[in-house]
N, C-alpha and C positions, 0 to 999 in steps of 0.2 A: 250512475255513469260519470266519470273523470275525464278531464280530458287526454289523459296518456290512450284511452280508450281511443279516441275520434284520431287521437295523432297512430296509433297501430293500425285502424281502419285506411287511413288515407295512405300510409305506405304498405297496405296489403294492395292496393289498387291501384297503385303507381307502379309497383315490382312483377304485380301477376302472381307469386309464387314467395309459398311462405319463410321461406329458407333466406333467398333472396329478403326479403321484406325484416325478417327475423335481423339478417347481419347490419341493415341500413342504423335498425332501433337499436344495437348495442347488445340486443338479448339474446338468446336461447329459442329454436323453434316450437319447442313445448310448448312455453308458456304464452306463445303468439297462438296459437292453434286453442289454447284455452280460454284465451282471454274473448279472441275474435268470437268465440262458442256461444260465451257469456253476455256477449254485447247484442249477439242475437237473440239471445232469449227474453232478453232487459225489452229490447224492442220489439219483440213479437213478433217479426217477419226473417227470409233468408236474407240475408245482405251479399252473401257469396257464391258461387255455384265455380264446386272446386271440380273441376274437370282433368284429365289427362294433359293436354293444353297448357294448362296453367289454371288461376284465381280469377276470375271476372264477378265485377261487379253485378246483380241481379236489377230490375228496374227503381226495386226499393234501395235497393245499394246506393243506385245512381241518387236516388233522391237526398238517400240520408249524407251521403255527402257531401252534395250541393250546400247540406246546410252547416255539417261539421266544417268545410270550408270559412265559413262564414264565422262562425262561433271562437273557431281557433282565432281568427283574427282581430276578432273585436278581445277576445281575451289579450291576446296581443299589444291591442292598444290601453286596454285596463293598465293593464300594467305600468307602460311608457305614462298615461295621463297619471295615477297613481305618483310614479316617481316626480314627476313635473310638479306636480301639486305639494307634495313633498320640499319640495327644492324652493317653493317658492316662485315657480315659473309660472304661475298660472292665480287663480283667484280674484281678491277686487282689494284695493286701497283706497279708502276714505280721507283724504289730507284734505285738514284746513287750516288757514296762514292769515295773518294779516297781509297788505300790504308792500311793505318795507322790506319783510322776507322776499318778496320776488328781487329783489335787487341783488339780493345775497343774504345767505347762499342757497337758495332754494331751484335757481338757475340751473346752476350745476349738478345739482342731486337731480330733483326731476329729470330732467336732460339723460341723465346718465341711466336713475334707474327706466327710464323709457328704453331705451338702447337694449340693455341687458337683458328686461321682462317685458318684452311688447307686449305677448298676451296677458298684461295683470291689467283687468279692467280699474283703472285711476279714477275715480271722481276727485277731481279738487276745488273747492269753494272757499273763499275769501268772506273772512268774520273777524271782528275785533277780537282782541284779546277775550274777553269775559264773556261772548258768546261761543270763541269756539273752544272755552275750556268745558261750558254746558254743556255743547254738544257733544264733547268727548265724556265728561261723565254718563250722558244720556247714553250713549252708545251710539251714538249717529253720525261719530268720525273714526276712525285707528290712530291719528295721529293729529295734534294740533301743534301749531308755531306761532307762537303770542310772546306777548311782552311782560316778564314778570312770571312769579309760578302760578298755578291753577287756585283757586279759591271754591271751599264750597262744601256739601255733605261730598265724601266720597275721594276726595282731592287727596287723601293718605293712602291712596289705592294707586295712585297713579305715579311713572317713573318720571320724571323731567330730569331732563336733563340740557345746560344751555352750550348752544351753536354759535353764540355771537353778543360783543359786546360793544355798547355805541355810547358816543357824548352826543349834546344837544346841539345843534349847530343854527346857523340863521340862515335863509334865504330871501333874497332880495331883486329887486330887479335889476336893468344895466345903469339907470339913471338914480338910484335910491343913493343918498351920501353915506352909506355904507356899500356901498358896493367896490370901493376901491379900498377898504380896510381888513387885515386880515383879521380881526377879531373885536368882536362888541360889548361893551360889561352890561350885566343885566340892568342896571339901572336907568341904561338909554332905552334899551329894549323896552320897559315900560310906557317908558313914553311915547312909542313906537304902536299904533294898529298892529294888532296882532293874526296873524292864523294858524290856527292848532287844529290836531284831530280831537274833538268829543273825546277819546279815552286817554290823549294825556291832559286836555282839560279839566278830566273829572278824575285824574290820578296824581301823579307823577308830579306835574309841573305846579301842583300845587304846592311843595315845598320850595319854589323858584320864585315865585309873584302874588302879588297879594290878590285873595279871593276879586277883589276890585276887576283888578286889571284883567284876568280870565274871563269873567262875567261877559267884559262886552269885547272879547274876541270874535274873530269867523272862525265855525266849526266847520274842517273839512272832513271827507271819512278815510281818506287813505291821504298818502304824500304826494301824490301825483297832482292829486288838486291842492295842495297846500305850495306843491312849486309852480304852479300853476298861475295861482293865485296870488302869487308873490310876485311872476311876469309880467303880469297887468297892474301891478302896482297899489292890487287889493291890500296890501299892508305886508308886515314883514312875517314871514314861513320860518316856522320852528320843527323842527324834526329830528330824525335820527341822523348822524356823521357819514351814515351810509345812504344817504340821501345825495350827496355831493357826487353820486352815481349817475344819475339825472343829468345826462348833457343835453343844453338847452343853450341856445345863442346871448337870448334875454334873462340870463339866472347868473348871477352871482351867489357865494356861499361865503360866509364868516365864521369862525370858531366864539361861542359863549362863552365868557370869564366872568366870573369865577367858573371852569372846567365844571361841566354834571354832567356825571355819567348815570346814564338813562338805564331803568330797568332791564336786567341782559334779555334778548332774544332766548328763549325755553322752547326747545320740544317734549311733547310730552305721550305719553298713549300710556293703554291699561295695563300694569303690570303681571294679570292673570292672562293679557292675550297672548296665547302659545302659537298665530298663524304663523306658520310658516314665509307668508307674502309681506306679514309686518318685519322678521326678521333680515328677509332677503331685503328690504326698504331699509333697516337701519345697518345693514352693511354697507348700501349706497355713502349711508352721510357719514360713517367711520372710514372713508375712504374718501370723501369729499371734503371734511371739517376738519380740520388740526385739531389735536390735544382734545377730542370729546371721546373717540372711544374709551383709552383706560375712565373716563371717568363714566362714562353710561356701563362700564363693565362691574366697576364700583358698588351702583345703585340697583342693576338687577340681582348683584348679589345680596342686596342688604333684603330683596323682596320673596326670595328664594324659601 
């Protein structure tokens, strides 16, 4: 049984008359008169009682298409969810971000891809750099945004590609005697309480400051508490340039000299993932991020 079958049944039942019914379908009365034969036999009961009259449906008629009704349209919707899923309309995206990325430009993508694909179920969770590049080897993100490229068995699998690039900057309070300067050299900065995140503590800024002076900084876990922390006058806040995003009454910001530019912002996900819901996500941020598409166009081709 096909469905051209149940769609011939329902406008024999709708027309009365096979002639009539035969011109609606595009076809020949023949082969309507043959097929409707067919479809009774498949089922094993009369479905029509052809009378002088016209066609009427029999009780089994009525029934069988109560349910063909029913089947054409869900077929109907197979279809439509099919395309949609296709398209990317539909499905689940696992993103994980540091911090920092909410400031930019993760704002605006999220934002946007929400708009476009309200039905893609989003889970997003905030992890360091090096946990949520795990979790995207493990397979338990689509997409991570960290600092720096992924490390690890498996990390030659993966496309990264970077969204954003930052210096170190200082944050301080309204009363700190940096806070009327535009820019601090690192060597005061030492002398300076410090507050850093754990993963530029244990990265990055250790080409900045002697293992010393990290040792007995405040570890905070994102920027929010490092400007935070810097408001109360827990010591002076080091972070990313995009940090200076953070408006705050009690936050003053200073530019680092000598200039370090901080590990770029990297998105990354698996290069063998063919969903549709990751591609319709990385049109978002090729439409959201200057100068990343040609180069993430670049890299799926080198993985191709």
């Amino acid at each position: 049984m096909e469905a051209r079958h149940l769609r011939y049944a329902l406008a024999l039942a709708e027309h009365q008359h096979f002639g009539r019914a035969a011109a609606s379908l595009g076809i020949a009365q023949p082969p309507l008169s043959t097929q409707i034969a067919a479809l009774e036999r498949e089922v094993g009961e009369r479905l029509f009682d052809r009378t002088a009259r016209g066609v009427f449906p029999t009780a089994a008629g009525d029934a069988f298409l109560a349910r063909a009704r029913g089947a054409l349209a869900e077929m109907s919707l197979a279809l439509v969810d099919a395309g949609r899923a296709a398209r990317g309309e539909t499905g689940r995206l696992r993103l994980g971000f540091i911090g920092s990325a909410l400031l930019d430009p993760l704002p605006g993508v999220i934002g946007r891809f929400r708009r476009t694909h309200p039905e893609v179920r989003m889970t997003l969770q905030e992890l360091d750099s090096s946990a949520g590049s795990a979790a995207l080897l493990a397979g338990e993100l689509d997409v991570a945004v960290g600092r720096g490229s992924p490390r690890g068995t498996g990390a030659e699998q993966l496309v990264t590609v970077p969204i954003g690039a930052d210096h170190l900057v200082a944050a301080v309070s309204v009363g700190h005697p940096f806070a009327g300067q535009r820019s601090v050299d690192v060597e005061r900065l030492a002398r300076e309480p410090l507050v850093v995140s754990a993963d530029a503590a244990g990265s990055y800024l250790r080409s900045v400051f002697e293992p010393a002076v990290l040792d007995g900084a405040t570890l905070a876990r994102d920027i929010h508490t490092i400007a935070g922390l810097a408001a109360c006058c827990a010591g002076v806040g080091l972070g990313p340039e995009r940090m200076r995003l953070i408006t705050r009454k009690d936050l003053r910001f200073c530019a680092v000299e000598p200039r370090f530019r901080l590990p770029d912002l990297q998105m990354s996900f698996r290069a063998a993932d063919s969903s549709p819901t990751l591609a319709a996500f990385l049109s978002v941020v090729r439409q959201n991020c200057a100068d990343v598409g040609g180069r993430l166009d670049e890299l799926l081709a080198r993985h191709c």
